[in-house]
Steps between C-alpha positions, in 0.01 A plus 500: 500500500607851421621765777165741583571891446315816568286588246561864570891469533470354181374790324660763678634716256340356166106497566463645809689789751603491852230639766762706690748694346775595780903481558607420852835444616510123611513523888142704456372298253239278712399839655341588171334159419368566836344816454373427162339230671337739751370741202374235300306318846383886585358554197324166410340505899386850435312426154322168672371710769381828299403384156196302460386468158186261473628274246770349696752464256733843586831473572841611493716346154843651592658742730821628325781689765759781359723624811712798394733640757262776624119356341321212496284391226210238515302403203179292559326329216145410605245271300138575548208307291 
Protein backbone atom coordinates (compact mmCIF):
# COMPACT_ATOMS: atom_id res chain seq x y z
CA UNK A 1 0.00 0.00 0.00
CA UNK A 2 1.07 3.51 -0.79
CA UNK A 3 2.28 6.16 1.98
CA UNK A 4 -1.07 8.57 2.81
CA UNK A 5 -0.36 12.48 2.27
CA UNK A 6 -2.21 15.64 2.95
CA UNK A 7 -4.35 16.52 0.41
CA UNK A 8 -3.74 20.16 1.11
CA UNK A 9 0.17 19.85 1.44
CA UNK A 10 -0.13 18.39 -1.75
CA UNK A 11 -1.39 21.29 -3.51
CA UNK A 12 0.21 23.92 -1.73
CA UNK A 13 1.55 26.08 -4.17
CA UNK A 14 -0.05 24.64 -7.51
CA UNK A 15 -3.99 24.61 -6.85
CA UNK A 16 -4.36 26.06 -3.76
CA UNK A 17 -2.47 28.95 -1.25
CA UNK A 18 -1.44 28.86 2.27
CA UNK A 19 -4.14 30.25 4.93
CA UNK A 20 -1.52 32.31 6.83
CA UNK A 21 0.96 34.25 5.29
CA UNK A 22 3.71 35.20 8.09
CA UNK A 23 7.74 35.01 8.67
CA UNK A 24 8.81 34.21 12.19
CA UNK A 25 12.16 33.65 13.35
CA UNK A 26 12.26 29.88 14.46
CA UNK A 27 12.39 30.11 18.34
CA UNK A 28 8.81 32.15 17.90
CA UNK A 29 7.53 30.13 15.43
CA UNK A 30 4.92 27.91 17.55
CA UNK A 31 3.91 31.30 19.10
CA UNK A 32 2.32 32.18 15.81
CA UNK A 33 0.66 28.77 15.00
CA UNK A 34 -0.66 29.43 18.36
CA UNK A 35 -2.22 32.59 17.90
CA UNK A 36 -3.49 31.86 14.52
CA UNK A 37 -5.10 29.16 16.23
CA UNK A 38 -6.73 31.55 18.74
CA UNK A 39 -8.03 33.96 15.76
CA UNK A 40 -9.29 31.31 13.76
CA UNK A 41 -11.23 29.49 17.22
CA UNK A 42 -12.40 33.35 18.07
CA UNK A 43 -13.82 33.89 15.04
CA UNK A 44 -15.58 30.55 14.14
CA UNK A 45 -17.18 30.60 18.13
CA UNK A 46 -18.32 34.10 17.48
CA UNK A 47 -20.20 33.36 14.02
CA UNK A 48 -21.98 30.04 15.74
CA UNK A 49 -23.27 32.14 18.43
CA UNK A 50 -24.46 35.42 16.42
CA UNK A 51 -25.43 34.26 12.98
CA UNK A 52 -28.47 32.28 12.58
CA UNK A 53 -29.61 31.96 9.16
CA UNK A 54 -32.75 29.57 8.89
CA UNK A 55 -31.47 27.31 6.35
CA UNK A 56 -28.77 25.80 8.31
CA UNK A 57 -26.25 25.44 5.87
CA UNK A 58 -23.92 28.87 6.73
CA UNK A 59 -20.61 28.60 7.45
CA UNK A 60 -17.20 29.71 7.38
CA UNK A 61 -15.04 28.17 3.92
CA UNK A 62 -11.61 29.68 4.84
CA UNK A 63 -10.03 32.10 7.14
CA UNK A 64 -6.82 33.38 5.39
CA UNK A 65 -4.01 35.27 8.04
CA UNK A 66 -1.42 38.08 6.63
CA UNK A 67 0.81 39.32 9.74
CA UNK A 68 2.93 42.30 8.68
CA UNK A 69 5.26 43.70 11.25
CA UNK A 70 2.88 46.46 12.49
CA UNK A 71 -0.93 45.02 10.90
CA UNK A 72 -2.72 42.14 10.86
CA UNK A 73 -4.88 41.05 8.12
CA UNK A 74 -7.78 38.43 8.27
CA UNK A 75 -9.76 37.46 5.30
CA UNK A 76 -12.97 35.38 5.89
CA UNK A 77 -14.71 33.67 3.05
CA UNK A 78 -18.26 32.77 4.10
CA UNK A 79 -20.81 30.48 2.10
CA UNK A 80 -24.43 31.23 2.58
CA UNK A 81 -27.35 29.30 0.49
Amino acid sequence: MGQKINPLGFRLGTTQSHHSIWFAQPKKYSEGLEEDKKIRDCIKNYVQKNIRISSGMEGIARIEIQKRIDLIQIIIYMGFP
